[in-house]
N, C-alpha and C positions, 0 to 999 in steps of 0.2 A: 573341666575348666582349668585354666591355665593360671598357676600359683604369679604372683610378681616378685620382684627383690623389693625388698625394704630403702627407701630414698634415706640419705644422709640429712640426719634432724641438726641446722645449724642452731646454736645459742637464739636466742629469742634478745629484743629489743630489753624488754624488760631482766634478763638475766647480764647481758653487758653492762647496763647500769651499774645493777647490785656490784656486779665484778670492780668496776671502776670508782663505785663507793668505798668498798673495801682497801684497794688499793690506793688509793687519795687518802683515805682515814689513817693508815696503816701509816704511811710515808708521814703525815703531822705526826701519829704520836712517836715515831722513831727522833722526833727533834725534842716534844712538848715533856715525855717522860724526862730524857738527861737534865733538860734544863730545872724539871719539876723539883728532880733528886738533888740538884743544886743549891735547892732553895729559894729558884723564880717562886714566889707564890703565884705570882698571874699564872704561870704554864697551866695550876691546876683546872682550871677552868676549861682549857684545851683538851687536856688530859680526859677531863671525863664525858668531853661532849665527843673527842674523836672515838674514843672507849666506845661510846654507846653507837654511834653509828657503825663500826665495826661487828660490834654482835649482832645489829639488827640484820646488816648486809651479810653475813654468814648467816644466821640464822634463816634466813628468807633463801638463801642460795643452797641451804639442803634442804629446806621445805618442799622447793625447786625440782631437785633431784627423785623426792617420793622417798626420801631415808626413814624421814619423819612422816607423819600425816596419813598413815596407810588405816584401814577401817580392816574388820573382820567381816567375812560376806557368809558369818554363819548369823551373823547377827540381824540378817536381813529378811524383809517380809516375805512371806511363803505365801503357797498356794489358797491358803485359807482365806486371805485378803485379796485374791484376785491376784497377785503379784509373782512376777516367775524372777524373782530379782535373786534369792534363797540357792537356786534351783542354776540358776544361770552360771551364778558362782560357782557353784561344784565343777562344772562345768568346764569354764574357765582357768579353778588353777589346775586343772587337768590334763590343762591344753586342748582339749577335745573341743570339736564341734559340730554338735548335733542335729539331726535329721528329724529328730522325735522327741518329746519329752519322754522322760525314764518311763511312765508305764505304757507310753507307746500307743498311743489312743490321740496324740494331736503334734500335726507340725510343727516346726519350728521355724521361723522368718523374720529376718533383719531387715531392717531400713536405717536413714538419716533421713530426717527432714529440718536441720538446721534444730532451735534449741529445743531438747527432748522433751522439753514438760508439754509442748504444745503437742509437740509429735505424739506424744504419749496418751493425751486426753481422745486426740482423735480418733482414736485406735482401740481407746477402751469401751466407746460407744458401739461398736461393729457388732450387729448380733454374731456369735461363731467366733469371737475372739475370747478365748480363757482367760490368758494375764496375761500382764505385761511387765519390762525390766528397760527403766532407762540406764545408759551406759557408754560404754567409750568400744569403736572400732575398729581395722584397716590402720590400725598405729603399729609402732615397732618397740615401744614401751610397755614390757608386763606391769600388772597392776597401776594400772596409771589413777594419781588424782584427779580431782577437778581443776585442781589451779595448775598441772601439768598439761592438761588439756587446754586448756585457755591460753596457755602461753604461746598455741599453736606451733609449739615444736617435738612433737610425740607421736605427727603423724597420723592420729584418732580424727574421728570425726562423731559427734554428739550421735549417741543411733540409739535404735529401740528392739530388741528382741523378745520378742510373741512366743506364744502356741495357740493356732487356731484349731478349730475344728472342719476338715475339711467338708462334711457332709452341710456344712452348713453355710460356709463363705469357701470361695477359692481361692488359691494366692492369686491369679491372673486381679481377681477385686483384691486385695487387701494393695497390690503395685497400682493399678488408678487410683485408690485412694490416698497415697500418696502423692503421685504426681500431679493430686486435685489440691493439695499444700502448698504447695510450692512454684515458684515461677522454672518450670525447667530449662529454660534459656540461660537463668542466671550463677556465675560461674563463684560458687564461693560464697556464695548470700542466701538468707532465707530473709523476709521481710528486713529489718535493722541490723538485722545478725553476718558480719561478716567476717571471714577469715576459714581457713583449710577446715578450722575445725567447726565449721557451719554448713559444707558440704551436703549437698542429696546426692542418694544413693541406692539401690536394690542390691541387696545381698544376698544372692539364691544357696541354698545350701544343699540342690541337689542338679541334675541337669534339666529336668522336668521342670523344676524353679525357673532356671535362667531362661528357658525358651517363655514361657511366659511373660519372664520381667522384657527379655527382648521384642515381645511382641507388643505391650504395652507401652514402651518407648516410640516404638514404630508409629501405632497411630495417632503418640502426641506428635510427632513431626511431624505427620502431615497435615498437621493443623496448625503449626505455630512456624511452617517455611515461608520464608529460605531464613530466620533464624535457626541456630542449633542448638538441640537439647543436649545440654551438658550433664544432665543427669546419670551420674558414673553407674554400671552394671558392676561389678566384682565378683569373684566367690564369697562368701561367708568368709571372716576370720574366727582367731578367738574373738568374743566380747567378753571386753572387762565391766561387771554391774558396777554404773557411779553410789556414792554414796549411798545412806539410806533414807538422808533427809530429800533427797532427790526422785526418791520412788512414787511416783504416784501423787508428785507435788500442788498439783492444781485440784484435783479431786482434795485432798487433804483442807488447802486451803477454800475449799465451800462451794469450787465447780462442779455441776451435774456431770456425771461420770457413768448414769444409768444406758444402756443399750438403746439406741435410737432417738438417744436428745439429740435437738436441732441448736441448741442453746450456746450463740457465741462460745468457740472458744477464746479468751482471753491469756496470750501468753505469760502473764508476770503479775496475773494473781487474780 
């Protein structure tokens, strides 16, 4: 499978702001401070309101960056809880990307299906699925945040990475089931959720994978022509596990997470 080059991530909507906050802020108090030291007493009142917008807009513009805000993914739930989020991590700042989990007894397989908590519940139902690790993929930003992600300039798109057990679900099923989420025609959306980083996706992480995921594409087109399934095929990249309070969030919050519930998934709680 044929690697890609990484696309140029411009500034985000939301970081020009911050920028032009800063720089707007900055330019009042270069007048409000002289005049303050003067003994305008009104300046002070500039003085501390430019002041604060200043730190907030710095502060949010390296929060921005992932200087700040980073988690530790040893800190993250293991296999004991169902979860490969622990395990993903090692993984990841390793740069490696795996074919097998470490004892080598079950695959490993990525997807997007726009926001992960959904993606994730669906998936944990699958008889033949171990655990699961929502997270960030196919970006050009190591360790990325959440709110990195969101700004849709990182590249990532919201994904989920498994270990199944082959003997008992195929990845050929684990790809319809996905493609049974999501509308594959639609380019950047998953139900409300839109932007890069809302993307569906199959990410094979062997050749055997990708002939599958491509086959499973194939027969949604021929059900859903002469529109086109946008649904992106790629290699596997790194995945970065999001957070921890992200892992397994809808099960947490009190959705049936048991093997072959029928039970609405409800995406945001």
């Amino acid at each position: 499978m044929k690697e890609e080059t990484p696309k140029l991530n411009l500034p985000s909507i939301t970081t020009a702001l911050l920028g032009a906050l800063c720089v707007q802020s900055g330019v009042q108090l270069s007048t409000a401070v002289p005049a303050w030291l003067a003994g305008d007493g009104a300046s002070l009142t500039s003085v501390v309101i430019n002041a604060g917008f200043v730190c907030y807009a710095i502060f949010n513009l390296i929060k921005a960056t992932g200087v700040i805000g980073k988690y530790s993914y040893a800190s993250l739930d293991d296999l004991e809880v169902g979860s490969f989020a622990r395990e993903a991590g090692e993984w990841a700042l390793a740069g490696e990307i795996p074919t097998r989990s470490k004892d080598g007894r079950y695959e490993v397989a990525t997807f997007a299906g726009g926001c992960f908590w959904g993606t994730e519940l669906h998936f944990q139902r699958l008889p033949g699925v171990i655990a699961t690790c929502v997270g960030y993929t196919q970006g050009a930003v190591e360790r990325p945040t959440y709110a990195q992600v969101c700004d849709g300039t990182t590249g990532h798109t919201e994904g989920l990475q498994l270990i199944f057990d082959p003997d008992c679900i195929s990845y050929e099923a684990l790809c319809d089931k996905l493609l049974s989420t999501v509308d594959p025609t639609a380019l950047n959306r998953v139900g409300n959720d839109m932007g890069t980083q809302y993307r569906h996706g199959l990410y094979p992480h062997s050749a055997g994978q990708e002939a599958a995921a491509r086959r499973c594409v194939e027969r949604v087109q021929a059900t859903v022509s002469p529109r086109r399934v946008v649904t992106e095929i790629k290699p596997a990249a790194v995945f970065w596990p999001a957070e921890g309070y992200h892992q397994r969030y809808l099960q947490k919050g009190g959705q049936d997470a048991s093997k072959g519930s029928a039970e609405k998934v409800r995406c945001y709680g």
